[in-house]
GUDREN-129494 format. One line per 5 residues: number of its first residue (from 0); for each residue x negated, y negated, z of N, C-alpha, C, CB. Coordinates in pm, whole numbers, plus 32768, in hexadecimal, padded with zeros to 4 digits. Glycine has a CB too. Example, Ala and Ser with C-alpha at 12.3 -4.5 7.8 and 13.67 -1.06 7.14 Angstrom:
2
0) 7AD9/8239/830C/7B32/81C2/830C/7AD8/814A/830C/7B95/81BF/8389 ~ 7AFB/80E1/82C4/7AA9/806A/82CA/7AF6/7FFD/8313/7A80/803C/823C
***
This chain:
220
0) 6B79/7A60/717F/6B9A/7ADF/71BE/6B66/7AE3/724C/6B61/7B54/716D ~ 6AF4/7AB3/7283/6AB5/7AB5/72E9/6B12/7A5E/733E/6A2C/7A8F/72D6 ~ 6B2D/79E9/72FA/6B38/79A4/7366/6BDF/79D5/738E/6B12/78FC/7348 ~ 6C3C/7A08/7335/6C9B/7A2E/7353/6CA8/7A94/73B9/6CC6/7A43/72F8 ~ 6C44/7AE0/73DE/6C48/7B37/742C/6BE1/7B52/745C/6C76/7B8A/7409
5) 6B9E/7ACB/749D/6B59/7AB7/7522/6B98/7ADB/75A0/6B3A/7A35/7531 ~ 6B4C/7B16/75D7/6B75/7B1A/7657/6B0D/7AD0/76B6/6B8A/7BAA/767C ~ 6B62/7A6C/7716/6B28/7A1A/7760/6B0B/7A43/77F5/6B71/79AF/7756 ~ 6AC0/7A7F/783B/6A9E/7AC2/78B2/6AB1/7A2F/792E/69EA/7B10/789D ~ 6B0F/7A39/793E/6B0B/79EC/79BD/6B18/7A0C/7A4E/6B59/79A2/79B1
10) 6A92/79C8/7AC3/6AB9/79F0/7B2E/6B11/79AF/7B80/6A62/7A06/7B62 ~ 6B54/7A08/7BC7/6BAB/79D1/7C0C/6B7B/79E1/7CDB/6C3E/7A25/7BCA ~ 6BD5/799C/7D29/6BA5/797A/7D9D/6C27/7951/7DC8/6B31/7919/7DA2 ~ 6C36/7A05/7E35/6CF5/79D5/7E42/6CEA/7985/7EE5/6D8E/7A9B/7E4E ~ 6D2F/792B/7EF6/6D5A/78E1/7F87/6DF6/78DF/7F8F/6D21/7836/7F92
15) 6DFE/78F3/8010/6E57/7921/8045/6E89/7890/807E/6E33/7997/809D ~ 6EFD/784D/805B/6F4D/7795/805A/6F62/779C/811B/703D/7783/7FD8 ~ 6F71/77FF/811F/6FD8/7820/81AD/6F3C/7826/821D/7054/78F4/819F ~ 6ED5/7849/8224/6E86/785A/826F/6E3E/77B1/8281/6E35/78D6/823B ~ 6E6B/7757/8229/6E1D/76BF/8266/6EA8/766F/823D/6D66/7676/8200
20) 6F1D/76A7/8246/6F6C/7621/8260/6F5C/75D8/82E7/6FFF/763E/8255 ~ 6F72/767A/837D/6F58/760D/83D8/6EEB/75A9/8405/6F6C/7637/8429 ~ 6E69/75D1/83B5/6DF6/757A/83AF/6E1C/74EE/838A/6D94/75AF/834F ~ 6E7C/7521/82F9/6E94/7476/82BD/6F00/7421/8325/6EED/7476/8201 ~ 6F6D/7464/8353/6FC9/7422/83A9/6F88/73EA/840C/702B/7471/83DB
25) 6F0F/7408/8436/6ED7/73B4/84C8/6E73/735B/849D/6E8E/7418/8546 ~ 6E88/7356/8407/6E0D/72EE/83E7/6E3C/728B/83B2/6DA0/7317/838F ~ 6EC9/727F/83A0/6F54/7209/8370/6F31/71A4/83EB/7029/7257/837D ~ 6F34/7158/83BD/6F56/70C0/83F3/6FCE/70C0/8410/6F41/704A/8398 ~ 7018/707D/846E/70A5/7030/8445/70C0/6FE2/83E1/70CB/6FE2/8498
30) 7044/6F87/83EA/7042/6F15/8366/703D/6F7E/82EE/6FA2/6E98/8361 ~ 6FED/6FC1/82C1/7008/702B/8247/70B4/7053/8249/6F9E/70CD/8265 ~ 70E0/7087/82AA/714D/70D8/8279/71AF/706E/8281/7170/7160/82CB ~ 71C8/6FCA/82D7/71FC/6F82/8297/7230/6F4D/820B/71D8/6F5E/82B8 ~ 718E/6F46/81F5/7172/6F1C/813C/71C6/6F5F/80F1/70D8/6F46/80F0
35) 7199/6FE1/8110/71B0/703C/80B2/7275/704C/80B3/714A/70D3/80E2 ~ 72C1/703E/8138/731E/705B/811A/7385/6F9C/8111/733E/70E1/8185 ~ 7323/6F43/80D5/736D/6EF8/80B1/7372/6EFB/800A/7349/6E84/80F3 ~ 72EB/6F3A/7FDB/72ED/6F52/7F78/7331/6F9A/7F42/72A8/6F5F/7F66 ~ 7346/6FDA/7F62/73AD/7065/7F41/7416/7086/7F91/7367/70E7/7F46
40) 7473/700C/7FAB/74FA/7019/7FF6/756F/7089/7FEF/753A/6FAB/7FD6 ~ 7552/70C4/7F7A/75DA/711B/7F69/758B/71C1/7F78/7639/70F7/7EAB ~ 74F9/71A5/7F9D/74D2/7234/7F76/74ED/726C/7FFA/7434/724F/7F3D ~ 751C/71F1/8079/753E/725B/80E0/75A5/7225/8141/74BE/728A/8130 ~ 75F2/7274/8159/768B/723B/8185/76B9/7286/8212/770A/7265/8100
45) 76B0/722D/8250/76D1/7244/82EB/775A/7206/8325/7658/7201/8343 ~ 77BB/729C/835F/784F/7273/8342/784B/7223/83D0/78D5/7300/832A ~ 78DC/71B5/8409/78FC/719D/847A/7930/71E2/84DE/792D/715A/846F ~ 7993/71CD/8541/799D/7242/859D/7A1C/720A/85DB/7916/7261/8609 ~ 7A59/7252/85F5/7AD7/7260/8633/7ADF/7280/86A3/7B1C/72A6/8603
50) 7AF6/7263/8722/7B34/72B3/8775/7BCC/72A9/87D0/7AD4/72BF/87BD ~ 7C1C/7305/87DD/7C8A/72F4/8826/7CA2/7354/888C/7CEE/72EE/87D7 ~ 7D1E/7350/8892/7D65/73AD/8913/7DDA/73F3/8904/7D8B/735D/8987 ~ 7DF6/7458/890E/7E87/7499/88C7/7ECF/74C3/8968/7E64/754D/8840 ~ 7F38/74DD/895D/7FAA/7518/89BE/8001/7568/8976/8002/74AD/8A04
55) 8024/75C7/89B8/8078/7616/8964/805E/76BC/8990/8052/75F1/88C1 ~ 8069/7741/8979/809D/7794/8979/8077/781D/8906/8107/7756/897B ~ 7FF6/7881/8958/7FDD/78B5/8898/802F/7962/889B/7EDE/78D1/885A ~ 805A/799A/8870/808F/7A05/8862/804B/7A5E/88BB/8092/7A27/87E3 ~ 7FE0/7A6F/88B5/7F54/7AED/88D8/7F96/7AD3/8955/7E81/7ACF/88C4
60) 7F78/7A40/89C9/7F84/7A30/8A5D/8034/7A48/8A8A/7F46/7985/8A87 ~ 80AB/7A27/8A2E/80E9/7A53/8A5E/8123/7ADE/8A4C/8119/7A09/8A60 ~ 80FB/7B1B/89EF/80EC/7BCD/8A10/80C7/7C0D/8A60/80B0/7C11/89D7 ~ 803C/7BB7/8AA9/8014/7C09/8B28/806C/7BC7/8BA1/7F63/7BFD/8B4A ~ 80BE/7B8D/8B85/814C/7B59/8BFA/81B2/7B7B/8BDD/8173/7ACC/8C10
65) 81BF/7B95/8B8C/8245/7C05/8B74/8269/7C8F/8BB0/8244/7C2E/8AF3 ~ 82D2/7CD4/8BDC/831F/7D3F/8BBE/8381/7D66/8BBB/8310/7D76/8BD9 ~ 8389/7DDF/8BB3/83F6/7E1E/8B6E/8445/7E72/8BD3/83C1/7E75/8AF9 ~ 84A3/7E59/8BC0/84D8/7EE9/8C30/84DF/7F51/8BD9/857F/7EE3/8C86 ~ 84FD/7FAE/8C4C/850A/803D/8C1F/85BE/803B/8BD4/84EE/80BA/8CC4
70) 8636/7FFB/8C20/86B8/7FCA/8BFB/86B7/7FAE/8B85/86E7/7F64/8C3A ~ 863E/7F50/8B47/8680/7F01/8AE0/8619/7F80/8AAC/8679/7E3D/8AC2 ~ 85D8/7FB7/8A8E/8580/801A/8A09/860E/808D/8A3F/8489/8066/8A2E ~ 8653/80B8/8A6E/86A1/811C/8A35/875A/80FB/8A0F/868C/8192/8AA4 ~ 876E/805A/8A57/87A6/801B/89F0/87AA/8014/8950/878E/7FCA/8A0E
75) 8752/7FCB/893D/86FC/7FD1/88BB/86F7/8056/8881/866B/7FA6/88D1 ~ 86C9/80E2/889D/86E4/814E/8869/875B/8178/887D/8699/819C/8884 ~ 87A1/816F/88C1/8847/818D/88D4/8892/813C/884F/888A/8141/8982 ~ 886F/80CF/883C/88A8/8086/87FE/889B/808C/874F/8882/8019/883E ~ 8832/80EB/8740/87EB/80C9/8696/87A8/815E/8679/874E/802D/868F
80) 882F/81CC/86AF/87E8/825A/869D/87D7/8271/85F5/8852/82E1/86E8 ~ 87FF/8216/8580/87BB/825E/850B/8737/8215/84DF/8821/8265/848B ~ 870A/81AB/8540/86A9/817C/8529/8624/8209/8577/86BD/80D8/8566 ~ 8667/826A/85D9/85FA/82BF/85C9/8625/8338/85AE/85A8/82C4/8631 ~ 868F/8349/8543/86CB/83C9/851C/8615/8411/84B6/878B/839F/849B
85) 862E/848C/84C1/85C6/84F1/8491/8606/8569/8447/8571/8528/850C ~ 864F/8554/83C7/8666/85B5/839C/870A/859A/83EA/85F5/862F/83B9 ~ 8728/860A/842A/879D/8642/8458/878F/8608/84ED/87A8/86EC/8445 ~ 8722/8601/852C/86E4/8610/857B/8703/855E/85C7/8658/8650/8541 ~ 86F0/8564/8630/86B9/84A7/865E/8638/84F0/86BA/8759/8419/86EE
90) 85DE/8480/869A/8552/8487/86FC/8590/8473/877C/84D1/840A/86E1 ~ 852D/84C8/87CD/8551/84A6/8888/8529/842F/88AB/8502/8506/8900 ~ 8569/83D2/88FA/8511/8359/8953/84CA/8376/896C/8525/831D/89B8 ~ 8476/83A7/899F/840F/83D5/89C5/839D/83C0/8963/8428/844E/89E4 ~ 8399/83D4/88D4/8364/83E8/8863/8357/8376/8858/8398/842C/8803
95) 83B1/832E/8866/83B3/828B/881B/83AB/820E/8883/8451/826F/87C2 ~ 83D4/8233/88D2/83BA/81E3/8951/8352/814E/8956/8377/8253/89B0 ~ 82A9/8192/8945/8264/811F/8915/8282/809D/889A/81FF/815E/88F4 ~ 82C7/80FF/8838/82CD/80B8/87B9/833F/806B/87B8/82CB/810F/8744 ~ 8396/8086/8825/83DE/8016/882C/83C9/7FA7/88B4/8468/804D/8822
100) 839A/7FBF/891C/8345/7F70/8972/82E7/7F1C/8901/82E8/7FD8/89E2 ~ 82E1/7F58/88D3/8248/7ED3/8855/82D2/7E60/8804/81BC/7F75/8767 ~ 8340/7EA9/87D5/839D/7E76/8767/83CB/7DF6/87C8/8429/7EF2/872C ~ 8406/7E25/8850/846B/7DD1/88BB/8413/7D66/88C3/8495/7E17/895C ~ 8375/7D77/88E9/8337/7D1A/891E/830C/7C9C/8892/82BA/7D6A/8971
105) 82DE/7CE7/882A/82E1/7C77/87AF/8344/7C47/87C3/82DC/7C99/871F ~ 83CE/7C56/87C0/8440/7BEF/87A2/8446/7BA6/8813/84CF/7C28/8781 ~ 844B/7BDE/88B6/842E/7B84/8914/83C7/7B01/88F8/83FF/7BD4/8979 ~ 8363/7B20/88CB/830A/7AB8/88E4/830C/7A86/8834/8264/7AF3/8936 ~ 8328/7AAF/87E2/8358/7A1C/8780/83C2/79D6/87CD/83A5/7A41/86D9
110) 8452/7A1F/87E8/8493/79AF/881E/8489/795C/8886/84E8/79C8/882B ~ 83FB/798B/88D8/83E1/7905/894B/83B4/78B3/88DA/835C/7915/89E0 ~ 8360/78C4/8898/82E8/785E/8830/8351/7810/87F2/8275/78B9/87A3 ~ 83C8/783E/87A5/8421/77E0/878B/8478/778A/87B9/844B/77FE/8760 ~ 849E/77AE/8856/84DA/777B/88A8/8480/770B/88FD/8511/77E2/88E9
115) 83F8/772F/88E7/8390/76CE/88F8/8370/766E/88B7/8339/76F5/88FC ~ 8384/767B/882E/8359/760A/87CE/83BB/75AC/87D3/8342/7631/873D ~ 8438/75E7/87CC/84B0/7579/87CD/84AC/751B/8817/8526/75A1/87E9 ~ 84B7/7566/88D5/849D/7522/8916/841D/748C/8911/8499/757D/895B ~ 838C/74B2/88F2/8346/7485/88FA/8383/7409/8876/82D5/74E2/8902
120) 8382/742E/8809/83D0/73BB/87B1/843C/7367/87CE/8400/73EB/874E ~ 84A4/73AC/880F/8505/7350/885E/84B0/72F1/88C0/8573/73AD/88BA ~ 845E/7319/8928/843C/72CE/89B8/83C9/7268/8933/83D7/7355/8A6F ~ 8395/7276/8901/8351/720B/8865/8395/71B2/8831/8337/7250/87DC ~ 8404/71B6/87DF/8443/7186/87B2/84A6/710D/8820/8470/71EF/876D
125) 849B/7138/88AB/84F3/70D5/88FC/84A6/7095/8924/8548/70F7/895F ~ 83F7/70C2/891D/83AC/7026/895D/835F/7083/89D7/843E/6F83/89AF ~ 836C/70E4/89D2/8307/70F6/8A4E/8297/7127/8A29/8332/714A/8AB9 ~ 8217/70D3/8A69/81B1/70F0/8A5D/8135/719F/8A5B/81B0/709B/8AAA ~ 80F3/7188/8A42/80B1/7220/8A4B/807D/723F/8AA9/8056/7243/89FA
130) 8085/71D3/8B47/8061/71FB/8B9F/8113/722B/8BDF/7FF6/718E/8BE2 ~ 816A/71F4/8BC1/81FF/7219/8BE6/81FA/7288/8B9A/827F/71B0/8BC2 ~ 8205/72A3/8B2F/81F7/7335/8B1C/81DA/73B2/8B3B/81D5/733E/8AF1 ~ 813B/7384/8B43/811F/7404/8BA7/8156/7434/8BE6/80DE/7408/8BEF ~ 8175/739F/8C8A/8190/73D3/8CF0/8229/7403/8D14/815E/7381/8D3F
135) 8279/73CE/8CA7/82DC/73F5/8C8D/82EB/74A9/8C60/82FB/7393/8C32 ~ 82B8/74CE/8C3C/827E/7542/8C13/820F/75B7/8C47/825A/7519/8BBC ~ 81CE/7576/8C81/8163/75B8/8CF5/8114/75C2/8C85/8184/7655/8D5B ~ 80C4/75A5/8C47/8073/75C9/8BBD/7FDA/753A/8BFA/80FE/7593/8AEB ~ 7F83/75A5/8BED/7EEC/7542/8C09/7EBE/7544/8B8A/7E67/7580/8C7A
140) 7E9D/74C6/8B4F/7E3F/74A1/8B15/7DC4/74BE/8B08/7E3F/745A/8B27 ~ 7DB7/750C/8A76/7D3C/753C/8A50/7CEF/74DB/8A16/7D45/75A5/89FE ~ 7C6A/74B0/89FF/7C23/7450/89E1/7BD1/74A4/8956/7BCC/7417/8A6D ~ 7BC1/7472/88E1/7B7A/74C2/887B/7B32/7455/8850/7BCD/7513/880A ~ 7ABC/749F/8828/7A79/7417/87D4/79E1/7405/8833/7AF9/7365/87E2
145) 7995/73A2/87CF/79BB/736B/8762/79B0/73D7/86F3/796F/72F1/874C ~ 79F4/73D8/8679/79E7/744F/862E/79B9/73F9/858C/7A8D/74B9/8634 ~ 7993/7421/8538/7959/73EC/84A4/7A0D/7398/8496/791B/749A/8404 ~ 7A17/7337/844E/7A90/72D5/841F/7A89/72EF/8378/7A73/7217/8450 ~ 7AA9/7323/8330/7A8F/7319/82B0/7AAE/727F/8267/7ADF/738A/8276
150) 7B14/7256/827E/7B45/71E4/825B/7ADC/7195/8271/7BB8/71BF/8296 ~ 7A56/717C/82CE/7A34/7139/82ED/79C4/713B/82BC/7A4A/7130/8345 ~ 79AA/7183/823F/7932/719D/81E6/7910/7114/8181/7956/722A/8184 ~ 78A1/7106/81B1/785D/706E/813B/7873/7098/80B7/7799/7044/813D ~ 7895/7055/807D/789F/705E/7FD8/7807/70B4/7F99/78A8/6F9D/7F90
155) 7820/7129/7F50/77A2/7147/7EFE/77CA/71CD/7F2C/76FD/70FF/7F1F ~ 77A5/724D/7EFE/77C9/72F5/7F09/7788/72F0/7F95/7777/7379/7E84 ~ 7820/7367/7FC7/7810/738E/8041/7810/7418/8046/7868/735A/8091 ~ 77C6/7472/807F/77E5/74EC/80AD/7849/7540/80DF/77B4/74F4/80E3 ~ 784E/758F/80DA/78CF/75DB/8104/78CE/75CA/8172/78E5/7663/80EE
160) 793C/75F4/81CF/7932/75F8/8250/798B/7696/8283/7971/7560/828A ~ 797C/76D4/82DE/79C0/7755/82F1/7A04/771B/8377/7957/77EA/82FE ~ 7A75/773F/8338/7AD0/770F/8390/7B48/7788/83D4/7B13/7698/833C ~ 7B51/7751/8450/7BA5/77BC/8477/7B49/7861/8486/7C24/77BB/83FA ~ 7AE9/783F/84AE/7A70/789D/84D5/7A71/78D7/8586/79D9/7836/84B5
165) 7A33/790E/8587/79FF/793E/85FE/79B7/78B3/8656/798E/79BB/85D4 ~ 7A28/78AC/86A9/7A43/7823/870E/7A73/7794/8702/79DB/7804/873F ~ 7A95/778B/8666/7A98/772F/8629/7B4D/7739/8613/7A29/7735/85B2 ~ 7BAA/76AB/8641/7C2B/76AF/8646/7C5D/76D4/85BA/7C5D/7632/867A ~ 7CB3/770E/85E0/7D1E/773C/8557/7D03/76B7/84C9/7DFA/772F/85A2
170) 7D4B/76E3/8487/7D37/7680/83DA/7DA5/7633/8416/7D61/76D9/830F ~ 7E19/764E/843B/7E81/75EC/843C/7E96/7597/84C2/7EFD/7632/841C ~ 7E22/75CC/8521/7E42/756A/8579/7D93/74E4/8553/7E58/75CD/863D ~ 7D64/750D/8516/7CE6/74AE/84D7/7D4A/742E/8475/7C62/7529/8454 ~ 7D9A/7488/842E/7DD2/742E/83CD/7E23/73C6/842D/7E32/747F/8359
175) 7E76/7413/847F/7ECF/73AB/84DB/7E85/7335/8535/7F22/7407/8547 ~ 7DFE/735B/8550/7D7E/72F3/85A2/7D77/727B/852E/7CB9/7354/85B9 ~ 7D4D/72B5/84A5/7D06/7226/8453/7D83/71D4/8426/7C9C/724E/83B2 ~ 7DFA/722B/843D/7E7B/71C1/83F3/7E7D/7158/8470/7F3E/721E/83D2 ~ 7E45/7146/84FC/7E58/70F7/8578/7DDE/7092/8582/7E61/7159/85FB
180) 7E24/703B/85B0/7DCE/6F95/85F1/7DB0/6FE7/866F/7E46/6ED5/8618 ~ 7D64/6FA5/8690/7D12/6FC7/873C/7DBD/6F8D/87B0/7C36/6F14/8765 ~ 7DB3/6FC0/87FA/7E1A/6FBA/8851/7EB9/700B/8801/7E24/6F0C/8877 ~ 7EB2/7003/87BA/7F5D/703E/8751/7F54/70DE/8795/7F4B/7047/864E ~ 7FE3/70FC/875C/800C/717C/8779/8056/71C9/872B/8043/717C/87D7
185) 8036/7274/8700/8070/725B/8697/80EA/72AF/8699/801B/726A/862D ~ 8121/72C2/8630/819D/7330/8645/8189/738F/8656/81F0/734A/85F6 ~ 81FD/7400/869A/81D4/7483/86B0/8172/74D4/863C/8253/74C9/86C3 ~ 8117/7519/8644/80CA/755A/85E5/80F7/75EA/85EB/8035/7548/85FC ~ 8129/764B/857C/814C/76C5/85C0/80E6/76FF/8554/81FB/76FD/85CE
190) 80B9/776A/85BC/801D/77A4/8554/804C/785B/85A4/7F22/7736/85A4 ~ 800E/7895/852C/8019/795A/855A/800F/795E/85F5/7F74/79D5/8514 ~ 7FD4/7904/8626/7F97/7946/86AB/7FC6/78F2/8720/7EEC/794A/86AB ~ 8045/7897/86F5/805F/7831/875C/80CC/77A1/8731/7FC4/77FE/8782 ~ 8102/776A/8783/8109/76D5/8783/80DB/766E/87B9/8155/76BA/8793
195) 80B3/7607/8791/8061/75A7/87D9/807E/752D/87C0/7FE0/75B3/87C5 ~ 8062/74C3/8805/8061/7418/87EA/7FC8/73E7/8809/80D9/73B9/8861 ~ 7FC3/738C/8785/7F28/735E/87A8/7F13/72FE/87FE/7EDF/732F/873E ~ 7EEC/72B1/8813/7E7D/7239/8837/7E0E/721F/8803/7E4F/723B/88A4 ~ 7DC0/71A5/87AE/7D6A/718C/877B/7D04/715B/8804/7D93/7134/870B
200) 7CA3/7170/8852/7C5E/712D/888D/7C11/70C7/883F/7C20/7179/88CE ~ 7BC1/70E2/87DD/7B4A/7094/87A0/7B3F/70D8/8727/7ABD/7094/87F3 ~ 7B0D/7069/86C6/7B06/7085/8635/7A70/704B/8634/7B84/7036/85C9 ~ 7A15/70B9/861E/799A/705B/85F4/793F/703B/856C/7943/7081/8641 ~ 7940/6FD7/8556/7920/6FCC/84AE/78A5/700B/847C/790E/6F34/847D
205) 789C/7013/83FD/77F8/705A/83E9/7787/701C/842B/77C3/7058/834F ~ 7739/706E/8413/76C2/7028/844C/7664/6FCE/8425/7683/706C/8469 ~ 762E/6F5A/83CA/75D6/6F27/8379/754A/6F6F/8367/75C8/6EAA/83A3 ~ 7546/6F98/83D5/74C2/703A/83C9/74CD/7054/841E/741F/7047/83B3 ~ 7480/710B/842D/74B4/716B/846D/7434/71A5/8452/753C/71A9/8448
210) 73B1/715D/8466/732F/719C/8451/7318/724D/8470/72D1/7145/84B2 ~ 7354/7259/84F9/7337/72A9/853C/73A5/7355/84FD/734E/725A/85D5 ~ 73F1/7324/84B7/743F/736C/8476/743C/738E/83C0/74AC/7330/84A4 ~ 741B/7317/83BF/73F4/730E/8345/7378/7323/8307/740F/72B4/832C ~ 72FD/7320/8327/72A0/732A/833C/7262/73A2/82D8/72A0/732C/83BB
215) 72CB/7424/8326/72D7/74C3/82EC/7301/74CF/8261/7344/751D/833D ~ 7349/746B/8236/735C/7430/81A9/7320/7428/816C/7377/73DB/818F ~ 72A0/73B0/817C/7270/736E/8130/71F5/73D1/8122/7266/72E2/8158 ~ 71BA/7429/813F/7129/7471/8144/715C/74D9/80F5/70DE/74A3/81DF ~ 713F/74D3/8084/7142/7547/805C/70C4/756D/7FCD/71DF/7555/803E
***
């Protein structure tokens, strides 16, 4: 009976992990955190890196180059009065005016973006380069990168990666980078916010260690 319902008084002595990690991180060797991450190869995975160059055209920049006349917004309402019929009633231009200045200019600038991609796939498809492109086009070359390569992850669990983040290129123009050899180019990419052609500058492989990155890993 006693011993079933002993109670064992133990003291305890709380420490806080987070107040001497950076103690322990400056007391690592290289040679330690070598060891340690040959020993344990998969416990930490450091992706390669990509970087390229896109040309091309994003919706947002040519909206702020666009307009509209005043002709074509009462065209357009001249032309489609039960699109603002009210009852018995039709709304005044006046009323609607903006909302179709917003309507004219979306369709304006998809149909440059499509009249862009073609183009850009046609002047591709016949052999001209992505510096003929451009300049064929007036379009400068944006340089991105280097950015995480997923593809280029060492064998053993990898972390997520957030992609298509705050500064970080769209998902589909990342995907269009790792499908490319260094120097290649790729086909038009058409994404919500644009069309583009890549260029692979450099593909760089993982790293064999990445002390300085990895490091934050291994201390815990």
């Amino acid at each position: 009976y006693h011993e079933a319902h002993e109670r064992v008084r133990v003291a305890l002595i709380a420490m806080d992990p987070a107040r001497h990690r950076e103690t322990v991180r400056q007391a690592l060797t290289e040679d330690e955190l070598r060891a340690d991450y040959e020993a344990h190869p998969d416990a930490v995975r450091v992706p390669g890196s990509v970087t390229f160059e896109s040309i091309g055209e994003t919706r947002e920049a040519l909206r702020e180059r666009a307009t509209v006349t005043e002709e074509a917004i009462a065209e357009y309402y001249a032309s489609r009065p039960e699109e603002f019929a009210r009852g018995e009633t039709t709304a005044p231009l006046d009323d609607v005016r903006e909302a179709i200045r917003e309507r004219l200019l979306d369709q304006d600038v998809s149909r440059a973006l499509i009249g862009l991609a073609i183009e850009l796939e046609d002047g591709r498809a016949a052999g001209q380069s992505f510096e003929e492109l451009a300049t064929a086009h007036h379009l400068v070359p944006q340089r991105v990168g280097p950015v995480a390569d997923e593809s280029l992850w060492a064998p053993g669990p990898a972390p997520a990666i957030v992609r298509g983040g705050p500064g970080q290129p769209e998902s589909a123009l990342l995907d269009a980078a790792r499908a490319l050899t260094p120097g290649a180019m790729s086909p038009v990419v058409e994404t919500d916010s644009g069309v583009y052609v890549l260029r692979v500058i450099q593909r760089a492989p993982v790293p064999t260690l990445a002390a300085e990155r990895a490091s934050a890993g291994w201390i815990t």
